[in-house]
Structures are given as structure tokens and as C-alpha cells.
N, C-alpha and C positions, 0 to 999 in steps of 0.2 A: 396616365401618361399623355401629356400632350404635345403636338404636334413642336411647338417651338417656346422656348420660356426665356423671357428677358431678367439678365439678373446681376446685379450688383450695384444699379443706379440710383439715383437720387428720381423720383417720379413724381413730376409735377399733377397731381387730383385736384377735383373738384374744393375739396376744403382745406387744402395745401400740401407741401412737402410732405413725401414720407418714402418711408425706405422699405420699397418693397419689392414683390418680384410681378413680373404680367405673362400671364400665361396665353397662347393665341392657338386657336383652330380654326382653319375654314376659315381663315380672314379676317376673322373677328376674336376679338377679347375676350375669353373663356373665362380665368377670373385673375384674382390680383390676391395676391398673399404673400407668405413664405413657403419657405420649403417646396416649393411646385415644381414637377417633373416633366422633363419636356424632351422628345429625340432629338432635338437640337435646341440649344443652348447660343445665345449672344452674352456675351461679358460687356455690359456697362461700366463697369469700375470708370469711376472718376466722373462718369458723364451725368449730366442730366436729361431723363427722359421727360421730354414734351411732348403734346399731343401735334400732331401734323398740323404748320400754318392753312387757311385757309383764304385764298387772295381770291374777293368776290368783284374785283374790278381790274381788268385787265384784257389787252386786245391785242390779238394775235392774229395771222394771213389773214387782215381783212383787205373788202378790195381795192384796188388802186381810186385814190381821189388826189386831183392836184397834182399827177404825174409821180405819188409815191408810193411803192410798195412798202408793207411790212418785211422788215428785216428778220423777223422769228416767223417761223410756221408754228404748227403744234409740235414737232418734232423738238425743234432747240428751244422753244421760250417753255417749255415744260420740262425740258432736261435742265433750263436756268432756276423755274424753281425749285425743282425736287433741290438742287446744288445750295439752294435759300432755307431748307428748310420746309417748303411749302408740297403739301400733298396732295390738295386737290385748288381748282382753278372754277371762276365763272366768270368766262369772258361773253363777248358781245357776239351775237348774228346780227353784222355790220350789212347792211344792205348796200348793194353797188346804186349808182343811179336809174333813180326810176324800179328798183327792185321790190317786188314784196317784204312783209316781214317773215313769213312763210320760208319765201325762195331765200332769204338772207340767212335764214335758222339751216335748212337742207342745205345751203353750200357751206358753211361753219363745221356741220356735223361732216358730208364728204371731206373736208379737208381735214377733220380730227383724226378717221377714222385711219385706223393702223399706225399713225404720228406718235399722237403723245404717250408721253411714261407715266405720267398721274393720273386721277381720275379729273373729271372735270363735269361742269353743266354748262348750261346755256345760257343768256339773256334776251329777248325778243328786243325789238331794237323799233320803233313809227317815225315815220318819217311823211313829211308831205305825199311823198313820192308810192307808199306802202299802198295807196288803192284807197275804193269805195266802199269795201265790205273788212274794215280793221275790227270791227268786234268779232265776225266770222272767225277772221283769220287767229284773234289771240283766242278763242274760244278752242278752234282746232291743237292750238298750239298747248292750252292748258292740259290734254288730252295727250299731250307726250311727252311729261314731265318739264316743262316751262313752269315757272313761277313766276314771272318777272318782268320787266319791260321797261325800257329807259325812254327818254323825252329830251329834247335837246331845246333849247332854249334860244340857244346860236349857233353860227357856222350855215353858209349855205348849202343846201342840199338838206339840210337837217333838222333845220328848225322849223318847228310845228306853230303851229295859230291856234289861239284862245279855244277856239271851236273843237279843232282836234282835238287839244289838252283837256277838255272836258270831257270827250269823246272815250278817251280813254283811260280817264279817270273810273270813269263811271261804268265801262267795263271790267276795271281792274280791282273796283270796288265788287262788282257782282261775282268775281273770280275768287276774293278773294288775296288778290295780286298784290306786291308792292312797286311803287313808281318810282325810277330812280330819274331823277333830276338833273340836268349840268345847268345851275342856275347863273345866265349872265343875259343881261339886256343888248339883243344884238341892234335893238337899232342906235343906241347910246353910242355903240360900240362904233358901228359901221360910221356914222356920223363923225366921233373924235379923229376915228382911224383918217377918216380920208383930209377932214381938216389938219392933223397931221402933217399928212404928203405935202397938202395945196403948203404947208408952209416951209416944208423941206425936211422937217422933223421925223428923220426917217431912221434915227442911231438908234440902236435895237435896246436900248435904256428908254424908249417911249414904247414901250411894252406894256410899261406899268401905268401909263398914261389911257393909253386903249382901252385897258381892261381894269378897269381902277377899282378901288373895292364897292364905293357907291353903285358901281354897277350889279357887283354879285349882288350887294346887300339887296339893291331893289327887287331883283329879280329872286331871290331867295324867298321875299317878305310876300311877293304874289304868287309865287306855285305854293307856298306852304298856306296863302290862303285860298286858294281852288280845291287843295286837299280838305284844308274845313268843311269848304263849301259843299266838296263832295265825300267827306266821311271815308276818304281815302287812306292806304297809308303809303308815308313817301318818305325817300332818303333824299336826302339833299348831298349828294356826289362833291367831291373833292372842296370840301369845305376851308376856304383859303384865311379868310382874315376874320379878326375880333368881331367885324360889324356882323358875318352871316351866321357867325357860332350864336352872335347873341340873339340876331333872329329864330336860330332853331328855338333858345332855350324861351322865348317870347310866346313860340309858338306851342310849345309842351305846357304851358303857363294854362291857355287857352283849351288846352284837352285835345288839340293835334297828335295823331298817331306819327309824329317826327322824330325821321331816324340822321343823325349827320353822322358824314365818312370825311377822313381827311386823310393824307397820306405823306410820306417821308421828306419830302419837297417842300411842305409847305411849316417844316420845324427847320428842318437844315440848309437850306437855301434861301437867301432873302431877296432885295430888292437891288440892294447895292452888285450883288455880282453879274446884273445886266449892265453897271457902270464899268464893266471889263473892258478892253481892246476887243471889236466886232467876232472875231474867230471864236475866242475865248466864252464871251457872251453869250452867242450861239446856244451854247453848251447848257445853257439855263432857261432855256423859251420853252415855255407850258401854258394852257392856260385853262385855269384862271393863272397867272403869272404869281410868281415868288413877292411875299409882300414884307413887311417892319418888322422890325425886332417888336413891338408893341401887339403885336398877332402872331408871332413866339409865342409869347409868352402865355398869352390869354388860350392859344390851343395848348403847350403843353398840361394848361393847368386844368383846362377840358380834359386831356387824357386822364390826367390824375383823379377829376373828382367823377367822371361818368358823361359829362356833356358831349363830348365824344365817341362811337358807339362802336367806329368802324376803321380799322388801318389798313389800307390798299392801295396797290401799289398805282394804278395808272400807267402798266407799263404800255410806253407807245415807242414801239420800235421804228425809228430809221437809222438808216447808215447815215453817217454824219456829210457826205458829199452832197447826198438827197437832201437831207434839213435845211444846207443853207443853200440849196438850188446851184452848186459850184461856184457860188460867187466866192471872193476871197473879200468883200469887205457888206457881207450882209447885213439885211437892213432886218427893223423890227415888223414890216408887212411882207417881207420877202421869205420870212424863216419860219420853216416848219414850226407848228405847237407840237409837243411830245417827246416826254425822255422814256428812257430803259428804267427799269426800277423792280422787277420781278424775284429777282436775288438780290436783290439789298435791300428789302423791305423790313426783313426781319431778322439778320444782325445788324442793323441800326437800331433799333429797337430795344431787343437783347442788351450791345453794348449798352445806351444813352438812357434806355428806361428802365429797364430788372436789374443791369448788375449796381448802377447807380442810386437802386431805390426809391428812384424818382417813383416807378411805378409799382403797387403791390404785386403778387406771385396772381393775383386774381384779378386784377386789371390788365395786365398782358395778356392771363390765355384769355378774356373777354375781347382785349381789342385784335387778335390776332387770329382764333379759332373758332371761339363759344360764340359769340355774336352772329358772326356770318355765317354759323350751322343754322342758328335759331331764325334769323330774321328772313334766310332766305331759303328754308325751306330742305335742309339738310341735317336738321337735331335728329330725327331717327336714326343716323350712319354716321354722322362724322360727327367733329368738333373738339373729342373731351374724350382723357382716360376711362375706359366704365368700362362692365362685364356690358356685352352684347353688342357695342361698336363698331367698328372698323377699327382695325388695326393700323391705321395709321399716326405712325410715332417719327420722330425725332432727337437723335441722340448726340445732345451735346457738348462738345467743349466749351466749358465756361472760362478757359485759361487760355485760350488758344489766341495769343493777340495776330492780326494781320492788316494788311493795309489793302481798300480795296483800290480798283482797276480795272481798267475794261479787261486785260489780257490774263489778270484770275478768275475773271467770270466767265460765265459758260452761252451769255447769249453770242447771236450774232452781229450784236450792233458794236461798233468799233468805235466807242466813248461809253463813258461814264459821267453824270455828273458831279461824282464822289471820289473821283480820281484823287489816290493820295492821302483819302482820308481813313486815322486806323480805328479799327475797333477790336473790340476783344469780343471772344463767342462764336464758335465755327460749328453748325450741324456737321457731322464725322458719318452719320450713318442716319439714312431714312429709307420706312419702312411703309408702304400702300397695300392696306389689308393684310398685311404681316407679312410681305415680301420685300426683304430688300433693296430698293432701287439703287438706294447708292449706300455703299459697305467702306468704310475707311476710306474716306472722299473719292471712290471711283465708282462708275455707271455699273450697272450689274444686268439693266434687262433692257430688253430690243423696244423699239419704238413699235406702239400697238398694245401695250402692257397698257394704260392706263384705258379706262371703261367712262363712257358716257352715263352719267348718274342721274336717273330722275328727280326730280325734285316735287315737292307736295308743297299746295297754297300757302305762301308765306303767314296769312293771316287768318285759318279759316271761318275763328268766330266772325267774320263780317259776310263769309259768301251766301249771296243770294239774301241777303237780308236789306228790304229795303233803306234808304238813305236817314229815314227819319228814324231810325231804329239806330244809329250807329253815329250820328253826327251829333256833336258837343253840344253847339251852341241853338240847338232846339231847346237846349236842358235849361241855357243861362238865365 
């Protein structure tokens, strides 16, 4: 007799559809069959059970920079995604100025702690600002379930130097670690931007001008070669246009350990909807910014064949007054980068790539689940139906057409950039270790339910293995 037994759905496995029952104790997946007995019973009928999405990129109460706060803490942007489908989270220890990576990870976990409803991890975050002793500090931080550590390429306050970036490469190589990237050439950047202004070119349609794709690509084409260099391995973060999908796959070519993530913005949004009326426009500033139909298509067809590894949401919450700084005719230097995207990461998805066929039953749970277990250090507990997992599942309507909206979603940010647009496919019922969170679309447990998840070395055949032992192009 077990503890609780799901039974009558459609259950998405590892080697596909099948109709079966899942039985859970203690949190975890006890086994999967028929006929299994349980003191408590959920009725699937009609639904499809999925495994719990996994959104390995996402930023929540980090500190104020640029006079902005986060509009989600861990409280609401975690209640947004359980509402998405999404069960566990690994957002950023966003350093304030001048903060450690340390003191960045301790203030992320006090503000987690008692908040959120899912489980979640961490990401270690270097910045110029992070100190003298950064291999210290990620070494200590490997030692508390850290895997990870992002690198920023641009944005002041953030962006690191050659020296650094090698710096902790090659820590992250000795750890074992994966490097996540936001690859864009800030001085290209900084340079367009201000020629730009000098020339009055300030309509938030010169967004795409700033950040053009020449720039990701460059910048894409040299951190994926520091990773050679250093036998690293690295994801290349929000992967925007055809030019840096085809650098990843240039670099996998090479025998690069290259992982690319892309996310819902950069299929469903393009270039043209910065040619909106300024208010309007707003509404689409990210960056790297929304690029061609011609990088459509070339990432859809990534999703399909595997070039693609990763779908995340990039949620970056602001209230829409903050974004455009109150102005009523905002510019494209003047307007926040970063949308909401946490709950709509995956019935967009759902809608536009499973129930379409676009994408196979096993290229969605890889870009939604299975990948971001395995790559970041979570396939022991999450990701995937199995006996011995975590219980976290997903019970869906696959008939349930609706239209999203800031005022059906559950964050606190007050827009959407999907306003208006329908989909079919609504999570009805999500379960974290085999509890409930949310039971026929209402909350069911108190903020503090979801648990800080350690994580183990994303890659550990590399740790502690010197460079020449693990880097490619020794071998060529």
C-alpha cells in the first residue's frame, strides 16, 4: 500500500507515452505499473502526466541596480511557476555592487528561505567586483551544493576581463563546474549605443541596432574559444540568432564541451515588434533583443534536431513603470532589458511544439526537464518519470485552450509580453516530491514548502584533471 498512487493518465517516460499508474512514498517514485495501491488516490483521467518543468535560468529578488527592483521575490515568481508547470528553479546569487560571490549566494538563500513553493538551487554569479580570492570563494561554494557560475560579457558592474574569464574557467574546470555565458561584445555595444544618441537615434526600434547579432556572434565565437582553450565546459545563455546557434554548432565540430539555451522570446517575438508605438515597444526590450524571422526559424529547427539543448525562461521581473523609468515616450537607452517569462515558458512550448508535433514526446521532456537535471547537476532527483526520483510531476490539460495575460498569471509583474496570445495546454495539477502545490489550478501549500536542492559537479569526469587531459585540440 502506498502512500499516494496517480492513476488514469497518460504518463509521459523516458521511452514514451504509456498508460500507467505511479505510485509515490517519501517523495519519491516508489514504482510505476498497474494496479498499484495507494491511501490516497489522484484521478488523471484525461490528463497528461509530465515530469516537473525544470527552468535552470531565471532571476528573482535580486538587488536593486539602475534604481530597479525585482517585482517577484521567491514567494510569487515560484508560486508563478509551480502555475507554469515548473517544479523546481536555479536562479542567480546576483551580487549587489561591489558584493562577493559568496555574500551574493548567502543573501539569494536568506531571501529563499521560508518564500518559495518549489524546490530550487543556486547559480554562483563573478563579477569584477567579487574580490581577490574567486577560486577561494567558488571552491567554498562547491562545498554547498553550487555547480555553477555565470560570466557576463556585458552590462557595467558585470562584465569581467579576459584575465578573470580565464580565471574561472579554469577553476571551474578543476571543479568540475559548468560556465554559463551571456555572450555579447560590450564594447561594440557601448560604442553603437552612444553613436546612437550623438545622432538622436534614440526610438527603442534601435535596440536591435545596439545589440545586433554580429555582436552576440563575436562574442559567442570567443568565450566558446577560452572554453577550448581551457577544456572547460560552457553554456552559451540565451542564445538569440542563427549566427551564434551556428557558432555553438562550429564549436561541438571542434570537440567543445558546448551547451546552448535559448528561450520563448527569441521563437515568439521578433525584431519588428520594437517597430511598435514607444509604450507598446517597451513591452519587447531584452537583451540580447528579439531578432528575423530568418533566426525563427533556424532556432525552431535547433529545437527539433538537438542543436538546442536548453529552454529557459530568463524571467526578469520589473513592474512596467520601472522598465520605462515613467517616461511616457521611452527610449531604447532609457528602457529596462528584461521581461516576465516564468509561467509561460512552457505552455508555449506545450501549445507551439508537442501538441503541433513540431517537437517529439522526447525533445520536449529534454528541452524542458531532462537536460537541465543532467547538465546542471540535478539527474540524481529531478528531471524524469522513474522509480527512485522525486515526485515531481505535472498534470495536464491538453484541451484546455486559453489566452494568456498578465491578469491570468500569477507573477507580480503587471505585463506580459504574450498579452492576447492563445494557447492550448494548461498544468491543472502540480506535485513537488509528491505534494500537491497546486490541485485543480489553486495553491494548496504555504510559502517555505519548497527546499534548497544541492547540487553535485555538473561534469565530474573533468574535476581535478589537469587541462591537457581533457582539452580537444591537444588531440588535433
Amino acid at each position: 500500500m502506498h502512500e499516494l498512487v496517480i492513476k488514469g493518465g497518460r504518463v509521459a517516460l523516458d521511452d514514451g507515452w504509456a498508460e500507467c499508474e505511479i505510485a509515490i512514498d517519501d517523495g519519491r517514485i516508489a514504482a510505476i505499473g498497474t494496479s498499484l495501491a495507494g491511501k490516497s488516490v489522484i484521478s488523471a483521467g484525461g490528463r497528461w502526466v509530465m515530469p516537473g518543468g525544470i527552468d535552470a535560468h531565471c532571476h528573482l529578488d535580486q538587488p536593486v541596480w539602475g534604481g530597479a527592483g525585482n517585482a517577484d521575490d521567491f514567494e510569487s515568481g515560484t508560486i508563478s511557476a509551480a502555475f507554469g508547470g515548473t517544479t523546481c528553479i536555479v536562479p542567480f546569487g546576483m551580487p549587489g555592487p561591489e558584493m562577493s560571490t559568496v555574500g551574493a549566494i548567502d543573501r539569494a538563500l536568506d531571501r529563499a528561505t521560508g518564500r518559495a513553493v518549489i524546490d530550487y538551487g543556486l547559480h554562483a554569479v563573478v563579477t569584477m567586483g567579487t574580490g581577490p580570492d574567486v577560486e577561494a570563494q567558488l571552491t567554498e561554494l562547491a562545498g554547498r551544493g553550487i555547480a555553477s557560475v555565470k560570466l557576463f560579457m556585458t552590462y557595467q558592474g558585470f562584465a569581467v576581463d579576459d584575465d578573470l574569464f580565464f580565471r574561472v574557467l579554469d577553476t571551474a574546470h578543476r571543479l568540475g563546474w559548468i560556465v554559463m555565458v551571456h555572450a555579447e561584445n560590450d564594447a561594440a555595444i557601448r560604442r553603437t549605443r552612444q553613436r546612437l544618441i550623438d545622432l538622436g537615434r534614440t526610438d527603442i526600434r534601435y535596440h536591435v541596432v545596439a545589440h545586433s547579432e554580429t555582436m552576440e556572434r563575436e562574442a559567442t565565437h570567443r568565450a566558446l574559444a577560452f572554453a577550448e582553450m581551457t577544456g572547460a565546459r560552457m553554456t552559451i545563455v540565451h542564445v538569440s540568432s542563427w549566427q551564434s546557434a551556428e557558432e555553438v554548432a562550429r564549436a561541438r565540430v571542434r570537440g567543445v564541451d558546448a551547451i546552448a539555451e535559448t528561450c520563448p522570446q527569441y521563437l515568439f517575438i521578433g525584431s519588428a515588434d520594437l517597430d511598435r508605438p514607444a509604450l507598446d515597444a517597451a513591452r519587447f526590450v531584452f537583451s540580447p533583443p528579439p531578432r528575423s524571422p530568418r533566426s525563427h526559424e533556424h532556432l525552431w529547427q535547433a529545437l527539433i534536431d538537438g542543436g538546442i539543448d536548453l529552454w529557459s525562461s530568463d524571467h526578469s521581473p520589473y513592474w512596467f513603470a520601472d522598465k520605462i523609468g515613467g517616461s511616457q515616450t521611452p527610449a531604447f537607452n532609457t528602457t529596462l532589458s528584461g521581461i516576465p517569462g516564468i509561467e509561460t515558458r512552457l505552455p508555449l512550448l506545450f501549445s507551439e511544439g508537442l501538441l503541433t508535433a513540431r517537437l517529439t514526446l522526447g525533445r520536449y521532456l529534454d528541452l524542458t526537464s531532462r537536460n537541465a537535471a543532467s547538465i546542471y547537476g540535478l539527474a540524481d532527483r529531478k528531471g524524469r518519470i522513474a522509480v527512485g526520483l522525486d515526485a515531481d510531476l505535472a498534470l495536464w490539460d491538453p484541451t484546455a485552450r486559453w489566452t494568456l495575460g498578465h491578469k491570468a498569471l500569477h507573477s507580480r509583474v503587471d505585463f506580459t509580453p504574450y498579452e492576447g496570445k492563445s494557447v492550448t495546454g494548461t498544468p491543472t495539477t502540480v506535485l513537488v516530491r509528491g505534494v500537491p502545490v497546486i490541485a485543480d489550478g489553486v495553491l494548496q501549500v504555504r510559502p517555505g514548502f519548497g527546499q534548497f536542492v544541492e547540487r553535485t559537479a555538473a561534469n565530474p569526469a573533468l574535476s581535478g584533471k589537469p587541462v591537457e587531459e581533457t582539452t580537444p585540440w591537444l588531440d588535433a
